[in-house]
C-alpha distance (Angstrom), angle and dihedral (degrees) to the residues before:
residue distance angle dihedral
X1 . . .
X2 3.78 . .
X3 4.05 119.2 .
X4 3.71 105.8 -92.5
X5 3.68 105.5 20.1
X6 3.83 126.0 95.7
X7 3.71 127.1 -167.8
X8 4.12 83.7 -102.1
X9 3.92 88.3 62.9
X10 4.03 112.2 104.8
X11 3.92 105.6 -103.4
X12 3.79 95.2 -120.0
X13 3.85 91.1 56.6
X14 3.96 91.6 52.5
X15 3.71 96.2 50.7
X16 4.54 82.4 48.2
X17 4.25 79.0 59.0
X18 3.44 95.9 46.2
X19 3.23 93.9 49.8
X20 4.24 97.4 47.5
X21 3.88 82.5 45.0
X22 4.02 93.2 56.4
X23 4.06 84.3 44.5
X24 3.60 91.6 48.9
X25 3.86 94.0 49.6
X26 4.02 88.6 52.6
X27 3.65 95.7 52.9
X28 4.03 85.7 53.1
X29 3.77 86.3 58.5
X30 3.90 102.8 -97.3
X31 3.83 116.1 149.9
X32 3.85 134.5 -162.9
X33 3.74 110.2 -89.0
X34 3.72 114.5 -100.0
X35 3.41 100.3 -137.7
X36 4.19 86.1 -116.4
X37 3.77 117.1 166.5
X38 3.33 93.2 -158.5
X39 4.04 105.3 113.7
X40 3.68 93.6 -144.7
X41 3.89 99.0 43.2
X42 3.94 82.4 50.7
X43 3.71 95.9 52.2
X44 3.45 94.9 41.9
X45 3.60 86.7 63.5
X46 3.42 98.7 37.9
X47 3.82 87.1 60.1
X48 3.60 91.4 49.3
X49 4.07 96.2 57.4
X50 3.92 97.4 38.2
X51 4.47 82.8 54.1
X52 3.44 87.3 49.2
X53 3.80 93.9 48.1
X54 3.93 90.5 45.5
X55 3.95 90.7 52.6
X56 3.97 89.9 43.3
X57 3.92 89.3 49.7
X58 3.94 92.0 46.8
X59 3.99 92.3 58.5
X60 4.05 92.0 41.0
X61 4.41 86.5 48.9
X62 3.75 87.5 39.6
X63 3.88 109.7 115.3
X64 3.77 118.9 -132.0
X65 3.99 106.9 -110.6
């Protein structure tokens, strides 16, 4: 499930997240996956998104000071 949206959240509203949360991963630098079969050009990516997710999920966990 997307940062910030619980099962209780209307379902228009969660697709809105989803949405700002695939935007958000592109400005980072993510890309669409190539379809590549090569197992290092795929993991290489793979490592890329699940960063980007990390550093995305820090700032949503991240407590107001």
């Amino acid at each position: 499930m997307v940062a910030g949206a619980s099962n209780s959240t209307p379902w228009a509203e969660r697709v809105i997240t989803l949405v700002q949360w695939v935007k958000g991963m592109r400005e980072m630098g993510c890309t669409t996956y190539s379809g590549e079969e090569d197992a290092e050009v795929a993991g290489h990516w793979l490592r890329k998104v699940e960063r980007v997710i990390d550093q995305m999920q820090d700032c949503v966990n991240r407590k107001p000071e």
